[in-house]
C-alpha positions as CSV (number, residue, x, y, z in Angstrom):
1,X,3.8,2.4,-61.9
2,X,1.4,0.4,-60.0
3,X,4.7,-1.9,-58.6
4,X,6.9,1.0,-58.0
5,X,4.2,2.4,-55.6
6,X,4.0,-0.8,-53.8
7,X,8.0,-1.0,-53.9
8,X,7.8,2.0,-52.1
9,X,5.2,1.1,-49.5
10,X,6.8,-2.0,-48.6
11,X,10.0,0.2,-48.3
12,X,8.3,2.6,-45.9
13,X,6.5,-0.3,-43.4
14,X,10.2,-2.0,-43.5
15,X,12.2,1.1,-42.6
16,X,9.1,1.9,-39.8
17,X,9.3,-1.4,-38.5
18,X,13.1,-1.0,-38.4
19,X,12.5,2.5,-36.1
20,X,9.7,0.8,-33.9
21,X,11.9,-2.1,-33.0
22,X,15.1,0.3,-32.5
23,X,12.6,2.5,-30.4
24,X,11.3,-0.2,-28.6
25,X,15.3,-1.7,-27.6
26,X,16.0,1.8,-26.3
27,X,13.2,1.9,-24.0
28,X,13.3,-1.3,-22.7
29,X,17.0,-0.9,-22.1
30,X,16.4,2.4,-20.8
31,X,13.5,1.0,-18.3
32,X,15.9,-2.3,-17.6
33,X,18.9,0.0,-16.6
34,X,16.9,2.4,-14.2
35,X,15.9,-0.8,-12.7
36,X,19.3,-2.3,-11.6
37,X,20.7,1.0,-10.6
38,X,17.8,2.1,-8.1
39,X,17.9,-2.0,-7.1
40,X,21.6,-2.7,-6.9
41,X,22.1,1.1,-5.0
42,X,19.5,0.4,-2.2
43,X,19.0,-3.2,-1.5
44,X,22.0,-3.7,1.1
45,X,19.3,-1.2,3.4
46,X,15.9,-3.1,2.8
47,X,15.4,-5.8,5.7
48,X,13.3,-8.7,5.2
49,X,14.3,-10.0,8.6
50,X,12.9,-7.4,11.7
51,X,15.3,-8.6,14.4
52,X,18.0,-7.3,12.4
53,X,16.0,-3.7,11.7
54,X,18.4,-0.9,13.0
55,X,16.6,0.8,15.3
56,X,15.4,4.6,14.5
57,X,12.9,7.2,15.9
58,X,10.8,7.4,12.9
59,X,9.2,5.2,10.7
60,X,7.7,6.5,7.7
61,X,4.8,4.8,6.2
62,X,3.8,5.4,2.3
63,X,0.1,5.2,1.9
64,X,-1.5,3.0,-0.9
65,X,-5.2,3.5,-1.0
66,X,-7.5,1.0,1.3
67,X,-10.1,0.0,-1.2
68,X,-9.8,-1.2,-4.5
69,X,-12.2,-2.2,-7.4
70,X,-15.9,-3.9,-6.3
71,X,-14.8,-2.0,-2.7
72,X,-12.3,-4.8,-1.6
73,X,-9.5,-4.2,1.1
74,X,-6.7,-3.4,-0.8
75,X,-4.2,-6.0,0.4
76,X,-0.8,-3.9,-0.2
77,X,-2.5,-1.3,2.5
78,X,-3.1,-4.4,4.9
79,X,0.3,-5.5,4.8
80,X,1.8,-1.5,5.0
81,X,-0.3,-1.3,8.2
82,X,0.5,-5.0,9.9
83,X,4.2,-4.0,9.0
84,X,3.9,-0.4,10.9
85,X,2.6,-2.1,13.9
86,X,4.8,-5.0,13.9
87,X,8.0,-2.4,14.0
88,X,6.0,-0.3,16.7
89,X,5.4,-3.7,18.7
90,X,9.2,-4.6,18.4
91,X,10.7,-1.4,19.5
92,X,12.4,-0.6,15.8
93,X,10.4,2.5,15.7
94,X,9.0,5.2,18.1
95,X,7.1,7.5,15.8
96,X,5.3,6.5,12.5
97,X,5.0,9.5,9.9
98,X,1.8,8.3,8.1
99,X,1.9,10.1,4.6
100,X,-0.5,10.2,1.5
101,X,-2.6,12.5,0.4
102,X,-5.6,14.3,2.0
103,X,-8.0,14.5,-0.4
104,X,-7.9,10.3,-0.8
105,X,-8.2,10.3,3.4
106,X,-4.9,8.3,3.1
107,X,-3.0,9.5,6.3
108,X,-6.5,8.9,8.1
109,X,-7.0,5.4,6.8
110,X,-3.9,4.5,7.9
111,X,-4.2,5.7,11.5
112,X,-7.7,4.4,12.3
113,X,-6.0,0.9,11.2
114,X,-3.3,1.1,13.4
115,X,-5.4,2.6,16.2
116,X,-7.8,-0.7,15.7
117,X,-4.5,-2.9,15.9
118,X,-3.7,-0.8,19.3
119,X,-0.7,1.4,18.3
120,X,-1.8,4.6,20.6
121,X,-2.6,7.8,18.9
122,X,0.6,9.1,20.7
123,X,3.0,7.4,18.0
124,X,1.0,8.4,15.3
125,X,1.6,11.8,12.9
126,X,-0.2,12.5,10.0
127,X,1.6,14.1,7.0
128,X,-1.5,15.1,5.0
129,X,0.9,16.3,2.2
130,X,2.7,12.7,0.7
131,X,1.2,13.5,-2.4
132,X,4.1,11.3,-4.2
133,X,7.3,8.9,-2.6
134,X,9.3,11.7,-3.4
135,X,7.1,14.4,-1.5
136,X,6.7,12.1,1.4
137,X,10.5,11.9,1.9
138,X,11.8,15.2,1.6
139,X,8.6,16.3,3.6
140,X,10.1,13.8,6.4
141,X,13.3,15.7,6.4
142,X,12.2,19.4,6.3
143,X,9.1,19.1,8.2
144,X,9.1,16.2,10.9
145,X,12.9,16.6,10.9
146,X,13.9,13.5,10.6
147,X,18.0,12.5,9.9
148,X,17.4,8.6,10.4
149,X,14.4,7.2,9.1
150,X,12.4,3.3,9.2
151,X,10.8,3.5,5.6
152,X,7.6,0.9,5.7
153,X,6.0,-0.3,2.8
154,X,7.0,-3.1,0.8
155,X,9.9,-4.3,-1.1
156,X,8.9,-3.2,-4.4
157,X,8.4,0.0,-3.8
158,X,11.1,0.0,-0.7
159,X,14.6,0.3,-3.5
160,X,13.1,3.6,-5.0
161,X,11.8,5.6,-1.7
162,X,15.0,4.8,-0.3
163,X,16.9,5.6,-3.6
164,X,15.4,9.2,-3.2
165,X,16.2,9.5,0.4
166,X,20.2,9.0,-0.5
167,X,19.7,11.5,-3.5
168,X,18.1,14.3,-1.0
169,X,21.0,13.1,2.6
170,X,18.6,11.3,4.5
171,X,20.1,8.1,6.2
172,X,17.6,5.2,5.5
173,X,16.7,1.7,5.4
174,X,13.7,-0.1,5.0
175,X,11.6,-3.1,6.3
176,X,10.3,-5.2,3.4
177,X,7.4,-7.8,4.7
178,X,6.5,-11.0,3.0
179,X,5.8,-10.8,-0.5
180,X,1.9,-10.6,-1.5
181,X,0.8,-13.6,-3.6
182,X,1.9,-13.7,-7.6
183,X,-1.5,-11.9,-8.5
184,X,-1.3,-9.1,-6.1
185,X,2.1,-8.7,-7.6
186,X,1.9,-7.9,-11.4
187,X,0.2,-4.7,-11.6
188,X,1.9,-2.9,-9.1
189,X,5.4,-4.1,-10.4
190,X,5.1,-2.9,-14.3
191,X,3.7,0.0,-12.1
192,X,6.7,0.5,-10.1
193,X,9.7,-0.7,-12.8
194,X,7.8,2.6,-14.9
195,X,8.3,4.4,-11.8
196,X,11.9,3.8,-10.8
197,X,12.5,5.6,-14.6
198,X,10.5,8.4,-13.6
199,X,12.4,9.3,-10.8
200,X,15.8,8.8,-12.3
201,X,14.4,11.6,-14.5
202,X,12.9,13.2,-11.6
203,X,16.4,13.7,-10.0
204,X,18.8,14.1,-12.9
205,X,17.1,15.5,-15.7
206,X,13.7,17.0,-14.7
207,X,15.4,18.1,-11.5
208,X,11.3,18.4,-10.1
209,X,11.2,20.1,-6.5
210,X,8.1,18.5,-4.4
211,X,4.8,19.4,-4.7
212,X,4.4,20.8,-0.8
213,X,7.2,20.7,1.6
214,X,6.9,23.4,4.7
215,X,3.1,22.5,5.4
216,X,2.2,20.6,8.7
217,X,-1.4,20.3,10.2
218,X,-2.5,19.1,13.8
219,X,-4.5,16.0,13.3
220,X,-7.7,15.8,15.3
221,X,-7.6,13.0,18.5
222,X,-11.0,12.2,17.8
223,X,-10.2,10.3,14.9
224,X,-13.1,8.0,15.0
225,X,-15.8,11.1,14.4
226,X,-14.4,11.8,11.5
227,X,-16.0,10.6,8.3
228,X,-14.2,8.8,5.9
229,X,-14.3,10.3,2.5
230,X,-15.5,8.4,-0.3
231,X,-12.7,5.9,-2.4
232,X,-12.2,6.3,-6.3
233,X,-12.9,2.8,-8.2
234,X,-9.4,1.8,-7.9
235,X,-6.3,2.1,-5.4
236,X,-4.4,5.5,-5.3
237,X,-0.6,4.1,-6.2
238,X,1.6,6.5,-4.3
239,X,4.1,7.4,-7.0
């Protein structure tokens, strides 16, 4: 009896290891093949090169928070704001959209940045409501009205903000800077590959709306009176 209960437990870890593998082939393929569609649809409109940016009015810049663990500089947010300023500088853009959320001072972080690298307030908007990539660009459409849009962050996470601006008629591209350094790198990618999956389900099976999208709020010229609010341990990824 003894050997036909252990029969049967090895029967049972076999057949579950069987299932767990299986399970573990359809995700991966599943995560793989979100991947190479979001990729293979958008990269044709992501520019590594800035002389050959097509010019638009409005460039819109996806937040990331500043600070990260032990209250670094988060370097991702450095190179989002040197890239803004660049395609301010080079005449690529006119207006930059600044978008993240509020109640991580996102929008704000980013324009005192670009205010201390001397892009004037005037080119500046704050969209206080980019809660996600997805928010952020339909928010650019129905609120700042934009038809042509720069989008500024970095490649990565350039293929799916610009994969949701074709799903929702916005005409795009995007300006990918340098690369950060391999170690910058590996967090934020298994981040974003987990991400492009979530908004293939976001579009075509979840069919989610965005959070806010008729809200718009006058940003105060005095930016430099206003206090910063205080930074969670870690960096705010703007999904």
């Amino acid at each position: 009896m003894n050997q036909s209960v252990g029969n049967r437990r090895r029967q049972f870890r076999k057949i579950a290891a069987t299932v767990l593998l299986a399970g573990s082939v359809v995700l991966l393929s599943i995560i793989l093949a979100c991947n190479i569609w979001i990729i293979s649809a958008t990269q044709r409109e992501v520019f590594a090169d800035i002389r050959s940016l097509p010019v638009n009015r409005d460039g819109l810049v996806l937040a990331t928070g500043k600070r990260i663990e032990k209250g670094r500089v988060n370097q991702h947010f450095v190179r989002r704001v040197d890239a803004a300023a660049a395609l301010y500088r080079a005449g690529k853009v006119q207006r930059l959209i600044l978008s993240g959320d509020k109640a991580h001072d996102e929008p704000m972080e980013l324009k005192r940045a670009l205010l201390a690298r001397g892009i004037p307030e005037s080119a500046l908007v704050l969209d206080n409501f980019g809660l996600r990539t997805l928010d952020s660009v339909v928010r650019a459409r129905d609120v700042f009205q934009c038809g042509n849009l720069t989008i500024i962050s970095e490649r990565f996470h350039d293929f799916r903000a610009l994969f949701l601006s074709r799903y929702y008629g916005i005409n795009a591209v995007a300006y990918a800077p340098p690369d950060l350094p391999f170690r910058w790198m590996i967090r934020s990618t298994i981040r974003e590959s987990l991400a492009r999956v979530k908004a293939v389900l976001d579009l075509y099976i979840l069919k989610t709306k965005p959070t806010v999208t008729v809200v718009i709020e006058m940003s105060s010229r005095f930016v430099q009176s206003t206090p910063p609010q205080p930074h969670s341990p870690g960096p705010r990824w703007h999904y």
